[in-house]
MIVEX-340631 format. One record per residue (C-alpha): residue number from 1; x, y, z; residue in three letters. Coordinates in steps of 0.5 Angstrom, whole numbers. Example, Ala and Ser with C-alpha at 12.3 -4.5 7.8 and 13.67 -1.06 7.14 Angstrom:
REM MIVEX-340631
<1; <25; -9; 16>; 'Ala'>
<2; <27; -2; 14>; 'Ser'>
//
This chain:
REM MIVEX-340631
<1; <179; 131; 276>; 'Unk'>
<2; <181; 128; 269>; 'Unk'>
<3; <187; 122; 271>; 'Unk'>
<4; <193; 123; 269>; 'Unk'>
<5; <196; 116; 268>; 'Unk'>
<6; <193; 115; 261>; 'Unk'>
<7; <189; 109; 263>; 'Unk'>
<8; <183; 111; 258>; 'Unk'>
<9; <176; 108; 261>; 'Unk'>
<10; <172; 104; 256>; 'Unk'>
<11; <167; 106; 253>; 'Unk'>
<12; <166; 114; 255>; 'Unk'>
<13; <173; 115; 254>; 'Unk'>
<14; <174; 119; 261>; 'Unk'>
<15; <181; 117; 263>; 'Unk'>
<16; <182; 114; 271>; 'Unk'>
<17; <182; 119; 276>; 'Unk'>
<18; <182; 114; 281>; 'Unk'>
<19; <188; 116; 287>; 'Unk'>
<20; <186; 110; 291>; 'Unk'>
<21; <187; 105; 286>; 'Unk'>
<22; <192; 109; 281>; 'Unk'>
<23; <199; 111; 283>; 'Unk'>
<24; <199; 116; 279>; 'Unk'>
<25; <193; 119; 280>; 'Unk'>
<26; <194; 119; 287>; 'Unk'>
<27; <199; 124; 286>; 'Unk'>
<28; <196; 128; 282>; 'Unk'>
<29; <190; 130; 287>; 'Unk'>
<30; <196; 130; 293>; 'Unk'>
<31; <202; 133; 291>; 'Unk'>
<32; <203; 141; 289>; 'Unk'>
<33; <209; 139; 284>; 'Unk'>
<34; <206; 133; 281>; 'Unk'>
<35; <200; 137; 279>; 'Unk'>
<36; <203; 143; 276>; 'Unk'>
<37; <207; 139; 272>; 'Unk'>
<38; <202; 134; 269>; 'Unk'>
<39; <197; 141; 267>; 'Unk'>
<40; <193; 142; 274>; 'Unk'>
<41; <193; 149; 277>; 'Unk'>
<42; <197; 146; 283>; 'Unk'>
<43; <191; 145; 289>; 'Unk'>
<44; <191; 139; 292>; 'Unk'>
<45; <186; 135; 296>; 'Unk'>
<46; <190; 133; 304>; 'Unk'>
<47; <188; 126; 305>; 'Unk'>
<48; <191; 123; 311>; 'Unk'>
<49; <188; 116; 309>; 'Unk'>
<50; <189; 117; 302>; 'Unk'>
<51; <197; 118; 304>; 'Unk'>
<52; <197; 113; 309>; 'Unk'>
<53; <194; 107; 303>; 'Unk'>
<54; <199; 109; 299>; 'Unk'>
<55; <205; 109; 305>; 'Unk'>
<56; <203; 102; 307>; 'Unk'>
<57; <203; 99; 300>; 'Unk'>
<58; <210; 102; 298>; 'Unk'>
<59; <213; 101; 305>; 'Unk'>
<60; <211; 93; 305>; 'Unk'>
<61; <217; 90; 304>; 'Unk'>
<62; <217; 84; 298>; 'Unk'>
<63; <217; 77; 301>; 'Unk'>
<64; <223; 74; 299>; 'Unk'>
<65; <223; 67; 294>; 'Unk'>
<66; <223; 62; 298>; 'Unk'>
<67; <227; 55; 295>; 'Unk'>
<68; <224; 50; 290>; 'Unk'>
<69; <221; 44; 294>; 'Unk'>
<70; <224; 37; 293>; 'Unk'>
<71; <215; 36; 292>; 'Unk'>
<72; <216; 39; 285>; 'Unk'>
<73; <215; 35; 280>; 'Unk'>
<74; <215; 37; 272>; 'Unk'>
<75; <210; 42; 269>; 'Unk'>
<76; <203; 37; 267>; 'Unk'>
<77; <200; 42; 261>; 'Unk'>
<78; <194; 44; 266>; 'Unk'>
<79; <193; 50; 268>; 'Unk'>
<80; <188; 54; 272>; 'Unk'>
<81; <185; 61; 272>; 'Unk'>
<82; <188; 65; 278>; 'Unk'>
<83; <181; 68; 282>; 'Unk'>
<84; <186; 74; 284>; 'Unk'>
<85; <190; 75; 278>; 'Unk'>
<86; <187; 82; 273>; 'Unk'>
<87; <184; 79; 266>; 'Unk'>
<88; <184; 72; 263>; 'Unk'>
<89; <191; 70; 267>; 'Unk'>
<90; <192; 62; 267>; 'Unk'>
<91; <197; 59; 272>; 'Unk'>
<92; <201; 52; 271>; 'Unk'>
<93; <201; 46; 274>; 'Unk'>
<94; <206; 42; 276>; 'Unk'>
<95; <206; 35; 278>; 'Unk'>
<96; <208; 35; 287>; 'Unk'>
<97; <209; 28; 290>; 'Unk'>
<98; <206; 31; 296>; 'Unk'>
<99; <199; 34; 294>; 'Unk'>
<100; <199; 31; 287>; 'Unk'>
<101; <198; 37; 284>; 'Unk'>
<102; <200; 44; 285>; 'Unk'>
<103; <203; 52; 282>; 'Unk'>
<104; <208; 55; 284>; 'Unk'>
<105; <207; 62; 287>; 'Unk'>
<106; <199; 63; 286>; 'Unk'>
<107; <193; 59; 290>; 'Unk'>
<108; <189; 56; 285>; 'Unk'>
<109; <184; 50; 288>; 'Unk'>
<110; <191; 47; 288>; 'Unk'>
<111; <197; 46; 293>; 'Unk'>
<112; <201; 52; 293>; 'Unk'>
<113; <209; 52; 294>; 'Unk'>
<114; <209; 59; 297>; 'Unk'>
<115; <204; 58; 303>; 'Unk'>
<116; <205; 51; 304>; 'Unk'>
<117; <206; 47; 310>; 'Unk'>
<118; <210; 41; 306>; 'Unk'>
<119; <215; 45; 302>; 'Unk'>
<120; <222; 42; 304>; 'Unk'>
<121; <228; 45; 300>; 'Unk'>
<122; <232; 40; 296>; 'Unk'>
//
């Protein structure tokens, strides 16, 4: 099935085709209208897990932001690549009175203020 998203895989110039990890072509392979209206001949695979994959991660809820910290100081000019980011993503650093260090939402081998145990509103 070629993708449907755009996504043009390097080098060969296939596009994506992945349902699993591209919204999109989840719905192509799985959605009779989906598929006809992106050009497909309306057969569709039924994947009970494939559709229970996607249920999950567009039923979850968004965290709500929590508060600055009272610890949270001013940015320190360095900054640290996010492991679970996709690309080359550099996360800042600001100084903490109570870690010394830290980034605001990510964990990058510094405190965190998302996860932290520590973090008191102002």
């Amino acid at each position: 099935m070629p993708g449907v998203c755009g996504l043009r895989l390097r080098p060969t110039g296939a596009r994506c085709g992945k349902p699993r990890e591209c919204h999109l072509c989840f719905l192509y392979e799985t959605h009779e209208g989906h598929n006809r209206v992106w050009g497909g001949d309306g057969r569709v695979r039924h994947d009970p897990e494939l559709a229970a994959h996607w249920d999950a991660i567009l039923t979850t809820a968004p965290q709500p932001r929590r508060e600055p910290c009272r610890h949270l100081g001013a940015e320190t000019g360095e900054r640290r690549e996010c492991p679970s980011c996709t690309g080359n993503v550099q996360i800042k650093l600001f100084a903490c009175a109570k870690h010394g260090v830290c980034s605001v939402a990510r964990n990058v081998g510094a405190a965190c203020c998302a996860t932290c145990p520590h973090h008191a509103p102002p």
